[in-house]
C-alpha positions as a Markdown table, in Angstrom:
| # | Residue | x | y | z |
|---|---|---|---|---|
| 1 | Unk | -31.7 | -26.8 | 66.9 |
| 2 | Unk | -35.0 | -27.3 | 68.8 |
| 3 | Unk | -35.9 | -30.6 | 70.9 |
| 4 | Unk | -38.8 | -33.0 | 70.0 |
| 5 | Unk | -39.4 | -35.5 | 72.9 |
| 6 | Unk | -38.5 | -39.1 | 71.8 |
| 7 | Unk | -41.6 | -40.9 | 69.8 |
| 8 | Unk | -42.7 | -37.8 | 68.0 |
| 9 | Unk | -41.5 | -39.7 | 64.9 |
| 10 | Unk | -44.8 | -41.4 | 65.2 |
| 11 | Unk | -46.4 | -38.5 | 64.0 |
| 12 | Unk | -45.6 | -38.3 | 60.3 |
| 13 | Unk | -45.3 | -35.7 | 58.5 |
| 14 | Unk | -44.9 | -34.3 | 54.7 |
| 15 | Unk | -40.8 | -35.2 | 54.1 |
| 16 | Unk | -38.3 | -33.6 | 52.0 |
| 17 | Unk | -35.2 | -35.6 | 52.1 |
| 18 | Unk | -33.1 | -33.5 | 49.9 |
| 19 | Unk | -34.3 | -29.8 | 52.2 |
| 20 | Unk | -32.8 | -32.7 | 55.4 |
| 21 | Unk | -29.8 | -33.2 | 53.8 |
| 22 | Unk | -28.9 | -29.8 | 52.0 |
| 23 | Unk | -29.4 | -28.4 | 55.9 |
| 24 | Unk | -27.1 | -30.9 | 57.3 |
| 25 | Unk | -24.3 | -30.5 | 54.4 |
| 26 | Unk | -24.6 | -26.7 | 54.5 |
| 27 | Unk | -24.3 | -26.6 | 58.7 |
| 28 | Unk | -21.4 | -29.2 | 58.3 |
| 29 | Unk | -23.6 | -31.3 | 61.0 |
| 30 | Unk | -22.2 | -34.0 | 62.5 |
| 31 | Unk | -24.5 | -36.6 | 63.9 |
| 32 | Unk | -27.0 | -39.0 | 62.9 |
| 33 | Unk | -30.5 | -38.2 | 61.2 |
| 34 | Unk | -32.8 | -41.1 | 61.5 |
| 35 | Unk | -35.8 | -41.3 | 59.2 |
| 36 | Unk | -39.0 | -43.0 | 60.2 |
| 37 | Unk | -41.7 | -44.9 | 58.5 |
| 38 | Unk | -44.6 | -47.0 | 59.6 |
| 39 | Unk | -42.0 | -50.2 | 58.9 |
| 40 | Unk | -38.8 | -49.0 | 58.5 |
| 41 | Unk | -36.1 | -45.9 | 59.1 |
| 42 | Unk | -33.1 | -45.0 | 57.6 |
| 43 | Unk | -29.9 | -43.7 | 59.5 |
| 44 | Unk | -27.4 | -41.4 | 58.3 |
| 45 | Unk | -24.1 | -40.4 | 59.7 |
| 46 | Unk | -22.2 | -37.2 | 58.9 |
| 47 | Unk | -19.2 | -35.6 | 60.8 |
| 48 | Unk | -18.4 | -32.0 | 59.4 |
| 49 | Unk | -21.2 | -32.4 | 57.0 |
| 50 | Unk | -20.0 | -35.5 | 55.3 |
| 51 | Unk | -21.2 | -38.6 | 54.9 |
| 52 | Unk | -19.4 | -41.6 | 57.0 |
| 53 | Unk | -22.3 | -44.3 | 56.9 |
| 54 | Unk | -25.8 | -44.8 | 55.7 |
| 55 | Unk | -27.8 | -47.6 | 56.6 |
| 56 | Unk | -31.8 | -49.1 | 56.0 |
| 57 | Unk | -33.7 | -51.1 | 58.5 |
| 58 | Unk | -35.2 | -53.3 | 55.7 |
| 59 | Unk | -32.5 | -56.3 | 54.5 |
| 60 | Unk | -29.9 | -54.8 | 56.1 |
| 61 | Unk | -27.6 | -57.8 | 56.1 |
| 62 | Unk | -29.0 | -59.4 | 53.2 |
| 63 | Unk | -27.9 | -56.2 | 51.5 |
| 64 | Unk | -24.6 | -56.4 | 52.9 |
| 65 | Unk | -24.2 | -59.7 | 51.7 |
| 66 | Unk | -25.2 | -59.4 | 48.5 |
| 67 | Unk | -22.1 | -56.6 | 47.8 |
| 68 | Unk | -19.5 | -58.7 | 49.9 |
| 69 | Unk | -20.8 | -61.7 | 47.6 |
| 70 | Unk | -19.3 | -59.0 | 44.7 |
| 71 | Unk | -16.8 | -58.3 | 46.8 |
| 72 | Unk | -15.4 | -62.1 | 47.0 |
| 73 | Unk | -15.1 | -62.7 | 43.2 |
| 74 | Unk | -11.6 | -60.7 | 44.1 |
| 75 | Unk | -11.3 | -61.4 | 47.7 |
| 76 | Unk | -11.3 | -65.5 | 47.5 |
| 77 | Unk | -11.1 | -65.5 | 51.5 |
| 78 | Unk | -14.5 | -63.7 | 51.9 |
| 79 | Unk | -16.1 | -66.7 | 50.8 |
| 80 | Unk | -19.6 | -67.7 | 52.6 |
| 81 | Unk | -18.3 | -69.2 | 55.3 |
| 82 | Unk | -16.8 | -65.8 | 56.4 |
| 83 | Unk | -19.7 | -64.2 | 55.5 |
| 84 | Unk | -22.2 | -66.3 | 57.4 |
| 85 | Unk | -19.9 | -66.1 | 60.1 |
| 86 | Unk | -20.3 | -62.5 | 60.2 |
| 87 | Unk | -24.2 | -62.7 | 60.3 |
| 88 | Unk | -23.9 | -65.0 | 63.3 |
| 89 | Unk | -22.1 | -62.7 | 64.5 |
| 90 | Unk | -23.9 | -59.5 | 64.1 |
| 91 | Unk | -27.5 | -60.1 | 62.5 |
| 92 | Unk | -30.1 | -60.3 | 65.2 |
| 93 | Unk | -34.0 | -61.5 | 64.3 |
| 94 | Unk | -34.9 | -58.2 | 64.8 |
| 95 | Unk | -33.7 | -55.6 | 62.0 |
| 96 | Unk | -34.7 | -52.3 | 63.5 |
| 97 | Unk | -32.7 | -53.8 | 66.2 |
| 98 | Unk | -30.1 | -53.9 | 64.0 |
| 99 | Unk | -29.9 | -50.7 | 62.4 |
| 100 | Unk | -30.4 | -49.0 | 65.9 |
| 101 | Unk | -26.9 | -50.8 | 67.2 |
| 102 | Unk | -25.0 | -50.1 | 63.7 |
| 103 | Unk | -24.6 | -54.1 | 63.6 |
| 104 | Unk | -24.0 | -54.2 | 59.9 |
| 105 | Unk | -21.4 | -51.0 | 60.0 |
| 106 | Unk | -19.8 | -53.1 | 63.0 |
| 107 | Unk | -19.7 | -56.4 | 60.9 |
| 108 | Unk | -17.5 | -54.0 | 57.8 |
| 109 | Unk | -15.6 | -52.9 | 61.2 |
| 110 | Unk | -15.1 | -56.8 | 62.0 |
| 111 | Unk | -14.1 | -57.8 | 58.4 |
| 112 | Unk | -11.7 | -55.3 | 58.4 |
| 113 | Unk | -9.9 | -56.3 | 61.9 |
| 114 | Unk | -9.8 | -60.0 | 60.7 |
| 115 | Unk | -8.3 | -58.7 | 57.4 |
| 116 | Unk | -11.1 | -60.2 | 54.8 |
| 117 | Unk | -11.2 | -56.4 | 53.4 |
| 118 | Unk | -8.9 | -53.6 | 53.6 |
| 119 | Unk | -9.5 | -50.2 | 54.9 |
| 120 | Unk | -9.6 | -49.1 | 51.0 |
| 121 | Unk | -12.4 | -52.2 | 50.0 |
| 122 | Unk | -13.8 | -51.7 | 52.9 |
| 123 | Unk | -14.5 | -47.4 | 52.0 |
| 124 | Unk | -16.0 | -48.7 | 48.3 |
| 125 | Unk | -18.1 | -51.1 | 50.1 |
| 126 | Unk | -19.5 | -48.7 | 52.7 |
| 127 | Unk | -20.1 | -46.0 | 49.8 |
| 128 | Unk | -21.8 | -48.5 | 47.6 |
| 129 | Unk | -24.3 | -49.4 | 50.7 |
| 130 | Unk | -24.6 | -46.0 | 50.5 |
| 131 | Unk | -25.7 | -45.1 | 47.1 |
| 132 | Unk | -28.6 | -48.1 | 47.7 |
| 133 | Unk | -29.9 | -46.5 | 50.8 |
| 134 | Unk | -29.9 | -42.7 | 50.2 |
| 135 | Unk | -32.0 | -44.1 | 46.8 |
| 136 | Unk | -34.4 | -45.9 | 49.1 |
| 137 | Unk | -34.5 | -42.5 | 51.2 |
| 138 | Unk | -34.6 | -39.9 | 48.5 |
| 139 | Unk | -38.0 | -41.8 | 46.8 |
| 140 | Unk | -39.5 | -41.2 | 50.4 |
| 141 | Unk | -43.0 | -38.7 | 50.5 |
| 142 | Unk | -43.7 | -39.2 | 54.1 |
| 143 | Unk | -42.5 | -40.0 | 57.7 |
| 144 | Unk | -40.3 | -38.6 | 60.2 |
| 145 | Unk | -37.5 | -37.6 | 61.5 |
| 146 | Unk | -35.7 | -36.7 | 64.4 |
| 147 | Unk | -31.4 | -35.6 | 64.6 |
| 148 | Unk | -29.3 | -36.0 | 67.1 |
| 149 | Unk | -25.2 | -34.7 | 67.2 |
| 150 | Unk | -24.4 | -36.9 | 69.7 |
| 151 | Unk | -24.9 | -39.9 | 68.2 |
| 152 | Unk | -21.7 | -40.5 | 66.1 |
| 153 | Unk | -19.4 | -43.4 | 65.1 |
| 154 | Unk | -17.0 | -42.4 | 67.6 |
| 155 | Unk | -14.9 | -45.3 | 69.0 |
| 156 | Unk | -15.2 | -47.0 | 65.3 |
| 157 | Unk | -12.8 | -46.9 | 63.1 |
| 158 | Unk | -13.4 | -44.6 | 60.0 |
| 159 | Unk | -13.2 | -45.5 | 56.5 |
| 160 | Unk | -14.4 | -42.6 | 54.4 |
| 161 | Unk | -15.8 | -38.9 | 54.0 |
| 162 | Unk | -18.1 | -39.0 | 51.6 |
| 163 | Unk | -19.6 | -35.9 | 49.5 |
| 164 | Unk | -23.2 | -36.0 | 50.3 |
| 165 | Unk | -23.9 | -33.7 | 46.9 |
| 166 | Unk | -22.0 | -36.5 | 44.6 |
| 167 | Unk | -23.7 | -39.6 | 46.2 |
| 168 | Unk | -27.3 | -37.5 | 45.7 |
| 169 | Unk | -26.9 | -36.9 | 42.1 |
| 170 | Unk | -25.9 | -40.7 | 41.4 |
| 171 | Unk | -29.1 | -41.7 | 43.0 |
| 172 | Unk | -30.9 | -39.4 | 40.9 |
| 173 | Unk | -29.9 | -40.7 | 37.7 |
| 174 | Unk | -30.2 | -44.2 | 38.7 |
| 175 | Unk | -33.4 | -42.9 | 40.0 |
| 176 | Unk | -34.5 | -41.2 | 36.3 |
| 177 | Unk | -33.2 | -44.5 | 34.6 |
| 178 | Unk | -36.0 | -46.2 | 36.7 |
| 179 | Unk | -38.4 | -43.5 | 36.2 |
| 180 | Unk | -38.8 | -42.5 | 39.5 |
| 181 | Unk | -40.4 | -39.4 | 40.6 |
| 182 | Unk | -38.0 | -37.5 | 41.9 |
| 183 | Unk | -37.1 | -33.9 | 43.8 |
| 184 | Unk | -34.7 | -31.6 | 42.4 |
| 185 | Unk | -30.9 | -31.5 | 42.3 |
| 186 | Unk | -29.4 | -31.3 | 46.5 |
| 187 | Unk | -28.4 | -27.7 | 46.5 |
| 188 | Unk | -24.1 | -27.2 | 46.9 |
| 189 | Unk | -22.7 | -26.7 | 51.1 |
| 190 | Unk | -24.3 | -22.9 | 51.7 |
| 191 | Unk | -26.3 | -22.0 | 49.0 |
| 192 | Unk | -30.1 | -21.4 | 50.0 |
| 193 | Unk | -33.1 | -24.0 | 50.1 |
| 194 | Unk | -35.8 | -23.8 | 47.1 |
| 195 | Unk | -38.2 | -25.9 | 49.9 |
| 196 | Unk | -38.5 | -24.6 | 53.6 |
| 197 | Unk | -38.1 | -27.0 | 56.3 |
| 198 | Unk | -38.5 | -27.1 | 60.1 |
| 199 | Unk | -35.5 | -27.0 | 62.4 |
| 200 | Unk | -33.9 | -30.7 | 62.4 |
| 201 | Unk | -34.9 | -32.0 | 66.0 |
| 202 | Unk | -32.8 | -33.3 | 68.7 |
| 203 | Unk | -33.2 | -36.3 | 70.4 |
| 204 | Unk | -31.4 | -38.8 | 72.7 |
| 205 | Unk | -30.3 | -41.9 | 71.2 |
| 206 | Unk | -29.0 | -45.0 | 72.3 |
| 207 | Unk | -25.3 | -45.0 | 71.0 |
| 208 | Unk | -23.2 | -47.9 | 69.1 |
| 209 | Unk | -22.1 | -50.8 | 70.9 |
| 210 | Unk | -18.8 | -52.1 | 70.9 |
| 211 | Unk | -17.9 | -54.8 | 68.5 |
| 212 | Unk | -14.5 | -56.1 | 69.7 |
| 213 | Unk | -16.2 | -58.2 | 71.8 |
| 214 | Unk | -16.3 | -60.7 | 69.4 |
| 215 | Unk | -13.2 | -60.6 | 68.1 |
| 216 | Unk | -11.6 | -63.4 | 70.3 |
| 217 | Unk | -14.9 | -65.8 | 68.9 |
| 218 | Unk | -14.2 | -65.3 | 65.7 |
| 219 | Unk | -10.5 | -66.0 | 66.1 |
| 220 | Unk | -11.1 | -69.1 | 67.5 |
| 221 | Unk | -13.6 | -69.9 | 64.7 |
| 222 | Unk | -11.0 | -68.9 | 61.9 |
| 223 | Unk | -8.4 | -71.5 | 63.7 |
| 224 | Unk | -11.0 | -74.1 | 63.5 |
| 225 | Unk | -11.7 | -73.4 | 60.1 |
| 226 | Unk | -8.2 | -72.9 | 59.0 |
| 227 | Unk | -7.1 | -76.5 | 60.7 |
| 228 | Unk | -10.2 | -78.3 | 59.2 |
| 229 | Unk | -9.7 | -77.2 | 55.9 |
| 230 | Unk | -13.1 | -78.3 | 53.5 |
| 231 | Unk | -16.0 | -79.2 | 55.7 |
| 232 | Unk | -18.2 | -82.7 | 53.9 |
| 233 | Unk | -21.5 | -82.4 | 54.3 |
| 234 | Unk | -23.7 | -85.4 | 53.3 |
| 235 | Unk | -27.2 | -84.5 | 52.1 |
| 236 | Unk | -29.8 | -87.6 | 51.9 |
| 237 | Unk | -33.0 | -86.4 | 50.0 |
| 238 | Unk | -34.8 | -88.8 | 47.2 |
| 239 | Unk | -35.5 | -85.6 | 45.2 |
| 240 | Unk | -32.7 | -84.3 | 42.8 |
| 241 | Unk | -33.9 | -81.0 | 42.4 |
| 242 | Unk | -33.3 | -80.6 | 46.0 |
| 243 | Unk | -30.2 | -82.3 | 46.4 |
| 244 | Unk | -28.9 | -79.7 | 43.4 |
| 245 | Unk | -30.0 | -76.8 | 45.4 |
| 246 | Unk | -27.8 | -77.7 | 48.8 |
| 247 | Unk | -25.2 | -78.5 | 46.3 |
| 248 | Unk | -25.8 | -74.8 | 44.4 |
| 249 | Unk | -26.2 | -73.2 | 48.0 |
| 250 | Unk | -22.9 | -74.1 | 49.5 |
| 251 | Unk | -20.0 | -73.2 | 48.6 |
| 252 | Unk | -17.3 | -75.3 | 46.8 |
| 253 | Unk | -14.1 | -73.5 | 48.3 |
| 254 | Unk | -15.9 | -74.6 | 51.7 |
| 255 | Unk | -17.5 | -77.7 | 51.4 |
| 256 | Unk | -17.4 | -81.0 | 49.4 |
| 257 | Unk | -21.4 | -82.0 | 49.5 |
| 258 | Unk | -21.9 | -85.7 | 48.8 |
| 259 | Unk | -25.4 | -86.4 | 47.3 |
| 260 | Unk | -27.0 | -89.1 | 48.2 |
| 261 | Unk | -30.7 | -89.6 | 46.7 |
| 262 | Unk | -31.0 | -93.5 | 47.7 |
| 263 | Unk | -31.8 | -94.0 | 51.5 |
| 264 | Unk | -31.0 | -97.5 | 51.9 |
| 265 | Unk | -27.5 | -97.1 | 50.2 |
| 266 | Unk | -26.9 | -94.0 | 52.6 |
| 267 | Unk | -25.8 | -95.8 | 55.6 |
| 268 | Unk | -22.8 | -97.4 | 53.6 |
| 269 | Unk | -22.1 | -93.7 | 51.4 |
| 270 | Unk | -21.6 | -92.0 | 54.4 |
| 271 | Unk | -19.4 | -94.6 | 56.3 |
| 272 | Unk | -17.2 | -93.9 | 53.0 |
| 273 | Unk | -17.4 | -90.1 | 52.7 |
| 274 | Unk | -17.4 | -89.5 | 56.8 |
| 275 | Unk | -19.0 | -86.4 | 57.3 |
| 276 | Unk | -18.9 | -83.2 | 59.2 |
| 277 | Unk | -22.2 | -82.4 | 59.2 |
| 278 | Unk | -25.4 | -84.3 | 57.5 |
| 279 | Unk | -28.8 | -83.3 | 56.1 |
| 280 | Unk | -31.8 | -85.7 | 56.5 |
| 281 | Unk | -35.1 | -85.7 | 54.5 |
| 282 | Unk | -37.5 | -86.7 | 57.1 |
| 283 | Unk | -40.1 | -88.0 | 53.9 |
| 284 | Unk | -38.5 | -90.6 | 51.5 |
| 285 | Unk | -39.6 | -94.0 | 50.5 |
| 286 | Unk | -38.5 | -97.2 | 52.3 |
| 287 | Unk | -36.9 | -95.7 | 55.1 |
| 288 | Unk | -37.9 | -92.3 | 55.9 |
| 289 | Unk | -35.7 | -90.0 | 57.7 |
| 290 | Unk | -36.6 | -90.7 | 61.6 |
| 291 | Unk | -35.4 | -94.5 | 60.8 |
| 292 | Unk | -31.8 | -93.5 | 59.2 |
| 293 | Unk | -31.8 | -90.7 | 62.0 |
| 294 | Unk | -31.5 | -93.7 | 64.5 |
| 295 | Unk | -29.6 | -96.0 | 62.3 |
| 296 | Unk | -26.3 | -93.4 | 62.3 |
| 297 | Unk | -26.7 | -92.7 | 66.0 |
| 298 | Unk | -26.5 | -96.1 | 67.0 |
| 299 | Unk | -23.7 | -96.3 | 65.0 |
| 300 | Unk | -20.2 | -95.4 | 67.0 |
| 301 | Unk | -18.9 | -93.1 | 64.1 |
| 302 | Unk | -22.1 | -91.2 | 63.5 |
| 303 | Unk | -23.0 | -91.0 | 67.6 |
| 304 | Unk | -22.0 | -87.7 | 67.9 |
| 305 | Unk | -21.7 | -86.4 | 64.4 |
| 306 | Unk | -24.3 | -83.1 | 63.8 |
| 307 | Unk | -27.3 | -84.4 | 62.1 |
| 308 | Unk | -30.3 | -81.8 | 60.2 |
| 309 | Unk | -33.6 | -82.9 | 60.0 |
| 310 | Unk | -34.8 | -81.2 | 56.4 |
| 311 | Unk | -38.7 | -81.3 | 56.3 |
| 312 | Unk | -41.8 | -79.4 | 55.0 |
| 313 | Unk | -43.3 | -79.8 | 58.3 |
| 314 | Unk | -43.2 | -77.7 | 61.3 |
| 315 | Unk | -46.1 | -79.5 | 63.2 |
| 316 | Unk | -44.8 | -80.3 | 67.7 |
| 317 | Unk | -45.3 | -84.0 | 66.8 |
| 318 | Unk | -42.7 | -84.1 | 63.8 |
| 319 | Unk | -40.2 | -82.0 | 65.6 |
| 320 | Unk | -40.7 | -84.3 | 69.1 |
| 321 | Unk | -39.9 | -87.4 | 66.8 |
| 322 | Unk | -36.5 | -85.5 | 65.3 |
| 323 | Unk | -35.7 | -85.1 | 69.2 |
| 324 | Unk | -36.5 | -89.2 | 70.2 |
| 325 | Unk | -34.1 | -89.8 | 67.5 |
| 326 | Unk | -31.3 | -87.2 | 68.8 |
| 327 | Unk | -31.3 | -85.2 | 65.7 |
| 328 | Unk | -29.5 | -81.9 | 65.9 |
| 329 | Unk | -31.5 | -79.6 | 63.9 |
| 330 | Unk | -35.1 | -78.9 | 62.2 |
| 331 | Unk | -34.6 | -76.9 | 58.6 |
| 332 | Unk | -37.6 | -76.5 | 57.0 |
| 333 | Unk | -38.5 | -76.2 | 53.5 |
| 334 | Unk | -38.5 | -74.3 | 51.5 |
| 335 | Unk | -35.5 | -72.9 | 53.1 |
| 336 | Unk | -33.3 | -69.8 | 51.6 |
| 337 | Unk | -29.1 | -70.1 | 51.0 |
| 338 | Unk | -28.8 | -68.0 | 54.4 |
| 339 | Unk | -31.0 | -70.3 | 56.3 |
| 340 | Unk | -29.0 | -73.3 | 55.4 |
| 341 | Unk | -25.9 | -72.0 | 56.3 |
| 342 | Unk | -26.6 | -70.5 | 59.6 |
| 343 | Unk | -27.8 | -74.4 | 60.5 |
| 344 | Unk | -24.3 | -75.4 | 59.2 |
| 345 | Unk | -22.3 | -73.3 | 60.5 |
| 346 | Unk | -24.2 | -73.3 | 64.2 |
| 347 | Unk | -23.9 | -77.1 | 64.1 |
| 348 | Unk | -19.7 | -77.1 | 62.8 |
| 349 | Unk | -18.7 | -73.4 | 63.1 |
C-alpha cells in the first residue's frame, strides 16, 4: 500500500465506498479505514477482511443510546441510569474526539464487563450500529480517506466477525426503500472491481485507549446505586407542561419525581417527600426561585441537599444570583432528556 502524509484527507476527492470496501474484503485487510468529510468521518474496523466495529463521528452516543434504549425493554437493568452513567463515563463534548479514541466501542466494552449485556447482546448491538453507519457511509459522493493496519482493536475484547458483503446489501435495500441513490451491489472476497480505485493509503494513527480505567468508578457508582435504591427528585416549576416533561424524562424504575407546581406550598412538600436531588424554576410567581433557593439552604435538612436552578436564562447576572444562593447547578431550558440526566446523575451519581 502506498503512504499519504497525515492531513491529506483535507483534500477531497471523488469517493467510492463500495471500490474501499470490496478492496479491503478481497485483501482480507485488517485495520481501520477512516473516511473524511468537511464535518464528519466514519471509521471502520476489519481483521482478516471482516468487520469487527463501525462507527460515525456525528451522534455517536446519542445513537448508541437510542439502540441500548431498545435494548432495555429486555434488559430491565440497562435502564437510564446505567446508560447515562455510561455517557459520563465515555462521551466527551467533542465527537470527533470521540470517534478517534473508540469511546462508544469502549462504553459496549464497559457494559459488557459490568454485565448489563452479554457477549451475545452485545455482538447484535455492535452489528446493528453497524448497519446505520455503513448506510450513512455508502450514501457518501465525496471526501477522503486514508487506512492504516496498525490501528486495530487489539487489547479489546472482541464480539463479532461480521460479513462485510451481507451488512452492504441490507443497507442497500434500506437504502432503495428510502430511495436513495445508490452504487451497485459490493462485489464477493476476490472477484474483480467494476470501478478503479487508488491504492488505500497508510497512515499513523493514534491507537485506542484503555477503558478499564474506569472500571473501579463505576463499581463504586453501582454500589451507591444498588444501596440507595429509587433516587426522589423534587421538581418545583408553576408550569405543568414542564413539570410533565421531567416526570416523562426520568425514569420510573430510577426515580420517584414529586411535582410540585405551587411555590409557597413547596417548602412543606419537600420536608414530606425528602429529596435526593431538587429542580428549581428560577421564574414563578410569589416567590421566584432565588427566594425558595435560600429558604431550603437555611433549612438544616435541605443545607446540603443538591439543588438545580432550571431557567431560560443564561445571562452572568442570573447565574451569579444561583451562586449567592448556593445553588448546585444551572439547567437551562429548553433542555433535552440527556441534558437532564447528566445534571442528575453529576449532582447524586
Amino acid at each position: 500500500m502506498s503512504t499519504t502524509p497525515i492531513g491529506s484527507y483535507k483534500l477531497f476527492q471523488k469517493l467510492h465506498p463500495l471500490s474501499l470496501l470490496a478492496q479491503l474484503t478481497s485483501r482480507r485487510a485488517t485495520g481501520c479505514l477512516r473516511v473524511y468529510t468537511e464535518t464528519t468521518s466514519w471509521s471502520i474496523y476489519l481483521e482478516d477482511g471482516k468487520l469487527t466495529y463501525a462507527s460515525h463521528s456525528d451522534k455517536v452516543f446519542e445513537r448508541l443510546d437510542n439502540h441500548l434504549r431498545r435494548l432495555s425493554q429486555q434488559i430491565p437493568t440497562l435502564n437510564s441510569a446505567a446508560r447515562v452513567q455510561m455517557r459520563l463515563m465515555f462521551e466527551t463534548n467533542n465527537e470527533n474526539q470521540s470517534t478517534s479514541s473508540n469511546a462508544d466501542y469502549h462504553a459496549i466494552c464497559w457494559l459488557a464487563a459490568q454485565d448489563y449485556i452479554n457477549p451475545v447482546q452485545a455482538a447484535d448491538l455492535i452489528e446493528e450500529l453497524a448497519k446505520e453507519v455503513l448506510e450513512s457511509f455508502l450514501a457518501l459522493k465525496e471526501g477522503s480517506y486514508e487506512f492504516n493496519s496498525e490501528i486495530t482493536l487489539d487489547g479489546l475484547p472482541k464480539f463479532c466477525s461480521l460479513d462485510l458483503r451481507l451488512i452492504v446489501e441490507h443497507c442497500q435495500k434500506h437504502l432503495r426503500n428510502r430511495q436513495v441513490p445508490i452504487q451497485s451491489p459490493l462485489p464477493a472476497a476476490g472477484s474483480s472491481l467494476s470501478t478503479p480505485t487508488s491504492n488505500i493509503p497508510q497512515t499513523p494513527l493514534s491507537k485506542p485507549s484503555n477503558f478499564a480505567r474506569n472500571s473501579d468508578k463505576n463499581n463504586t457508582f453501582s454500589q451507591k446505586h444498588a444501596s440507595k435504591g429509587i433516587y426522589t427528585i423534587a421538581c418545583i416549576d408553576d408550569s405543568q407542561t414542564v413539570l410533565n416533561s421531567i416526570k416523562h424524562f426520568l425514569d420510573e424504575e430510577t426515580f420517584h419525581v414529586v411535582l410540585i407546581n405551587d411555590p409557597v406550598k413547596a417548602l412543606m412538600q419537600i420536608l414530606r417527600s425528602k429529596p435526593d436531588l431538587i429542580l428549581l424554576d428560577i421564574e414563578m410567581p410569589n416567590l421566584d426561585g432565588y427566594e425558595l433557593c435560600s429558604l431550603l439552604r437555611r433549612h438544616s435538612q435541605f443545607k446540603d441537599t443538591p439543588i438545580i436552578m432550571v431557567t431560560g436564562k443564561t445571562g452572568f447576572i442570573d447565574r451569579a444570583k444561583a451562586k449567592m444562593v448556593r445553588s448546585s447547578g444551572y439547567l437551562t431550558k429548553p433542555f433535552t432528556q440527556s441534558d437532564l440526566l447528566k445534571m442528575v446523575f453529576k449532582h447524586i451519581g
